[in-house]
C-alpha positions in Angstrom: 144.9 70.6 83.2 141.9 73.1 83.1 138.6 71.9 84.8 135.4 73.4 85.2 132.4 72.2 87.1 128.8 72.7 87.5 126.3 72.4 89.9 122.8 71.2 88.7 120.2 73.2 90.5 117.1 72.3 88.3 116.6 69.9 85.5 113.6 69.3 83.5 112.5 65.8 82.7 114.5 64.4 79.5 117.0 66.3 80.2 120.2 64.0 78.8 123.6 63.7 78.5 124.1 62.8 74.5 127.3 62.4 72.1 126.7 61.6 68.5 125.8 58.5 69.2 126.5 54.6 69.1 125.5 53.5 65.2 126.0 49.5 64.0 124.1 47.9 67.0 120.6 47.7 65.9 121.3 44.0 65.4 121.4 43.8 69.5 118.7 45.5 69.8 120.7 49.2 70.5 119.1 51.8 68.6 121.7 54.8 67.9 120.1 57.5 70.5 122.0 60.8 70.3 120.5 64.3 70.0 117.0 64.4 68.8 118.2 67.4 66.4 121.4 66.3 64.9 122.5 69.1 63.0 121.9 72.1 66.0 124.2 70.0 67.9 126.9 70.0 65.6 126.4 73.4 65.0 126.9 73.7 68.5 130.8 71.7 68.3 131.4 73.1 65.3 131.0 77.1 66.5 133.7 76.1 69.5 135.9 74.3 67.2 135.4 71.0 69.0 135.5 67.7 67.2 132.1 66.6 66.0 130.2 63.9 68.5 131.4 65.3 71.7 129.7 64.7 74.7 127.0 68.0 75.5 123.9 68.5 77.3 119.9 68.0 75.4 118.0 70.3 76.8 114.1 69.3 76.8 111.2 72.0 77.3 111.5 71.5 80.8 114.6 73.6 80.8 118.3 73.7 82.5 119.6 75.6 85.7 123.2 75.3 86.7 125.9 77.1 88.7 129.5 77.1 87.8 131.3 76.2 90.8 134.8 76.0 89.8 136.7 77.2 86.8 135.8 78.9 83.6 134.9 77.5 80.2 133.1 78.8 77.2 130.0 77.3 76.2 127.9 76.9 73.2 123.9 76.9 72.6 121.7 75.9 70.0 118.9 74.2 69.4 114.9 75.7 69.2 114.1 79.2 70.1 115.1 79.2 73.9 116.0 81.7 76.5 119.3 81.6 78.0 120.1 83.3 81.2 123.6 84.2 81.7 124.3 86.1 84.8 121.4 87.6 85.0 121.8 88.8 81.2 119.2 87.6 79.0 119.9 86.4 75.7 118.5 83.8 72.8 120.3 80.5 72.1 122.1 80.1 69.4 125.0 82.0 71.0 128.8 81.5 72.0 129.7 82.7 75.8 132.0 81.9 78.5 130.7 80.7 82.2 132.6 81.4 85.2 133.0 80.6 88.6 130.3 81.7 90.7 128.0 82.5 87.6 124.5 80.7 86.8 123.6 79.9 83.6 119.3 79.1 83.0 118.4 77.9 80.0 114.9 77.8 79.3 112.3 77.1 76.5 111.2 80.3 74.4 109.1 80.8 71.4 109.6 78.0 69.7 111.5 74.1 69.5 111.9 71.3 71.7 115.3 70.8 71.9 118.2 72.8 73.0 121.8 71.7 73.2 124.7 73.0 75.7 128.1 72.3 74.6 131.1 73.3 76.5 134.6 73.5 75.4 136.2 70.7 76.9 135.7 67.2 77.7 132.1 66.6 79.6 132.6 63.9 82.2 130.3 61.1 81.9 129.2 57.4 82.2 130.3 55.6 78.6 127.8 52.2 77.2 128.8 50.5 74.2 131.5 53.0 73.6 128.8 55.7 73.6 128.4 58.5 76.3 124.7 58.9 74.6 121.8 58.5 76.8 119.3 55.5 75.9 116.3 57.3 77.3 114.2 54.5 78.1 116.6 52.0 79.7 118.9 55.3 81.1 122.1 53.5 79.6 124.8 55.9 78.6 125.6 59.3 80.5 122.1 59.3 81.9 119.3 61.7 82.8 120.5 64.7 84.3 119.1 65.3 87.5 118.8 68.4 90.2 121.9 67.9 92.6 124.2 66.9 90.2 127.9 67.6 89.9 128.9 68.3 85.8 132.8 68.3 85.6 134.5 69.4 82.1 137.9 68.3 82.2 140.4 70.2 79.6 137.9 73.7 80.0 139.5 76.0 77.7 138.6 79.7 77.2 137.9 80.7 73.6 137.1 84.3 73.2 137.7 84.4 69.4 134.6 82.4 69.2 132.0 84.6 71.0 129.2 86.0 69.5 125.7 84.5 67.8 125.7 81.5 65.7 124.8 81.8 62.4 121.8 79.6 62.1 121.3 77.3 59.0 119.2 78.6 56.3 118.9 76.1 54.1 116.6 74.0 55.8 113.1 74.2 54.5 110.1 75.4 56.5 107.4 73.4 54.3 105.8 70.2 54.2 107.8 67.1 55.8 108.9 64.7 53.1 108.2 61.1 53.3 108.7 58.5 50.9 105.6 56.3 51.0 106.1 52.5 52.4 107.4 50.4 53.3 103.9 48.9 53.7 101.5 51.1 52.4 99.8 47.8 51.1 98.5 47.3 54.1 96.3 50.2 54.0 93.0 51.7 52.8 93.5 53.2 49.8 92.1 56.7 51.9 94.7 56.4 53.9 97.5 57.0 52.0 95.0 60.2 50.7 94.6 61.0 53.8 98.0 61.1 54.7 99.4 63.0 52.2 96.5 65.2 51.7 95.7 66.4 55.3 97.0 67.8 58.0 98.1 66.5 61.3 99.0 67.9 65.1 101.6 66.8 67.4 100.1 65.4 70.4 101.3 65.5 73.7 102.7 61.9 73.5 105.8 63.1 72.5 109.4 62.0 73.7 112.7 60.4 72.3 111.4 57.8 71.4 108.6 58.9 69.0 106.3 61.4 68.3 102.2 60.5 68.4 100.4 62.8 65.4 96.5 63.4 66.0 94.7 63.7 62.3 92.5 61.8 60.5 92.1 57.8 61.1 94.5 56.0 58.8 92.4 52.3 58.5 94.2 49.4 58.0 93.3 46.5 56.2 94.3 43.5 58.5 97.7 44.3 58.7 98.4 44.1 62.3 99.2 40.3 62.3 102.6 41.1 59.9 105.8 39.7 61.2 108.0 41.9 63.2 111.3 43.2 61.2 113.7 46.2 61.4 112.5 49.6 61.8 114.3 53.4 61.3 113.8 56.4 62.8 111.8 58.5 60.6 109.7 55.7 60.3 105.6 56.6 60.5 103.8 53.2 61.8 100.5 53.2 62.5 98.5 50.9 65.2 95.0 49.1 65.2 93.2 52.9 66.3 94.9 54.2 63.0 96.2 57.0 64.4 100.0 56.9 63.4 103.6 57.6 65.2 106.7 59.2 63.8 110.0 57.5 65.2 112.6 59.0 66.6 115.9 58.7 68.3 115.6 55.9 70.6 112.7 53.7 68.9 113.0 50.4 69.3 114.7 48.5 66.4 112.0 46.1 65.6 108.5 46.3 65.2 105.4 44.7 63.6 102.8 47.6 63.1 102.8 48.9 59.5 104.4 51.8 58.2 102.9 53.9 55.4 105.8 56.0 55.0 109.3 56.6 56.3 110.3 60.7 56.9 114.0 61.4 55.1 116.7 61.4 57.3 117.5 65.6 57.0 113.3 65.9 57.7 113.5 64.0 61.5 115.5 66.6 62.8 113.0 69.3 61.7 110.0 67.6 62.9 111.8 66.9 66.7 111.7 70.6 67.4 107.7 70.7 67.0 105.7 71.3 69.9 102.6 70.1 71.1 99.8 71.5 69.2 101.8 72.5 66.0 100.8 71.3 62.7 101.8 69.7 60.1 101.7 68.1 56.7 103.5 65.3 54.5 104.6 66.1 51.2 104.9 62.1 49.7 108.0 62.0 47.3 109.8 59.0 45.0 113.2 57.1 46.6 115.0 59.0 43.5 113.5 62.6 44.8 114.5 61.8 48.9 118.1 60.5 47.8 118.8 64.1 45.5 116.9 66.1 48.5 119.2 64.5 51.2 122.8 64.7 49.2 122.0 68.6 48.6 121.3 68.8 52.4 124.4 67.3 52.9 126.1 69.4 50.8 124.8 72.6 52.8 125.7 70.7 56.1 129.0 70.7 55.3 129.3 74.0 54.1 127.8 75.9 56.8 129.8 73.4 59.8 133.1 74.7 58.2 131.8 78.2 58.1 131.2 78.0 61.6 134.2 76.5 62.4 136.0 79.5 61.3 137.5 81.5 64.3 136.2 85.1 64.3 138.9 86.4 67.2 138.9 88.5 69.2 136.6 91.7 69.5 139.6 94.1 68.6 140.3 92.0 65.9 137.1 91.8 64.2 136.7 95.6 64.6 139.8 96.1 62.7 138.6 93.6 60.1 135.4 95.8 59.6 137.6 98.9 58.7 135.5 100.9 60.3 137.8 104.3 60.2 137.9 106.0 56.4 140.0 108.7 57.1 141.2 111.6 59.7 140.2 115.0 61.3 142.4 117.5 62.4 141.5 119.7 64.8 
């Protein structure tokens, strides 16, 4: 049996070990965790021909050093616009290479996104909760924080050379407004709020981590809402406290909670608004239940198109030169 290990010689903070997550515990208390960016890290399984939800590595802003000490395995990248570093050859994520022993691989943030995800072909050793290798960052339950010092083992490491190469990145996710359906309580609110909201334009603040994402914008009063009962919560969910200044949820908020929500962000929209940075803006685009249910099942559709595109094998270089039929004819000298 194959193995391949790394050493960890720098990890940023949030840095995670994350599998597609643990869904159906919500009642305990458990939100689902896994990557902040769902469909990047499938792309990422997908382009190696791994199952879907395998264990890989979240990469935060902070970035990711490691050295393979032992064995060889190809690896796959995706995520926001980062820098990878593989040998001392610089390339951009979204890419298919294999790491071997003795080689250092740096992965660091670039031009754009907060989230990159490693994903190596093989089986990525780590601590399993609740039948989930995904890390709950704010208890550190799952496979944990990764941390400077650390030994990363990949049992079954294969080599996949047929699979090298840049990853086509998904197209048919939109660059405009994020959509929200409006509620569940926007009768709590000022009736300028919910203008406001949908009408102006917000900035993502520095309070920003897995759990949920704090916007800076105009004040969004409420109209004595903050003594409403707790009850469940979602990701994608936009609650707003007693300063009016409101929060999107993300991939480890807590599962109940009793500040109001004025809207709720559709599901194939989260993933989106995770890779902004600090300081980029943005605006809501407030849609019907009807509109986010037709928006999200042609999403879907896409998804699944372009994760079986990439799970096509492209082989080897030789073959995919003689695939291009690149000679038309003969000389003779």
């Amino acid at each position: 049996m194959a193995e391949a290990a790394f050493n960890v010689s720098f990890a940023g903070p949030l840095v995670t070990v994350q599998d597609g997550g643990r869904p159906g515990n919500m009642r305990y208390g458990v939100p689902r965790s896994g990557p902040m960016d769902r469909l990047a890290f499938d792309a990422a399984h997908a382009a190696l021909g791994n199952a879907p939800g395998q264990t890989a590595l979240e990469i935060s802003l902070g970035g990711l050093i490691l050295q393979c000490t032992a064995g060889t395995v190809t690896v796959a990248i995706t995520g926001g616009d980062f820098v990878v570093d593989h040998a001392g050859q610089m390339l951009s994520s979204w890419t298919v290479i294999t790491v071997h022993q003795g080689e250092r691989l740096a992965v660091r943030a670039g031009r754009a996104g907060s989230w990159a995800y490693l994903a190596f072909a093989g089986n990525v050793q780590a601590n399993a909760w609740m039948g989930s290798d995904a890390t709950h960052s704010t208890s550190g339950f799952g496979g944990g924080a990764v941390a400077s010092g650390q030994l990363i083992e990949v049992l079954d490491a294969s080599i996949r050379q047929g699979r090298h190469g840049d990853i086509r990145r998904p197209g048919f996710r939109t660059d405009g407004p994020i959509r929200a359906v409006i509620g569940p309580q926007d009768q709590h609110f000022d009736p300028v709020s919910l203008d406001r909201f949908t009408n102006e334009t917000f900035e993502v603040t520095d309070a920003y981590d897995r759990m949920g994402m704090r916007l800076a914008g105009p004040e969004l009063p409420l109209k004595n809402a903050l003594s409403i009962p707790s009850e469940p919560i979602l990701r994608g969910s936009v609650q707003v406290a007693g300063d009016g200044v409101p929060t999107v949820l993300l991939a480890d908020h807590q599962t109940t909670g009793g500040y109001p929500k004025i809207a709720t962000v559709i599901s194939c929209d989260t993933d989106r608004l995770a890779q902004f940075r600090a300081g980029e803006k943005l605006r809501f685009d407030a849609i019907s239940s009807a509109q986010a249910l037709a928006d999200v099942r042609d999403f879907l559709v896409h998804r699944q198109e372009y994760l079986e595109n990439l799970g096509v094998v492209r082989g080897t270089l030789e073959q995919r030169l003689m695939r291009e039929n690149l000679i038309h004819g003969c000389i003779y000298d």
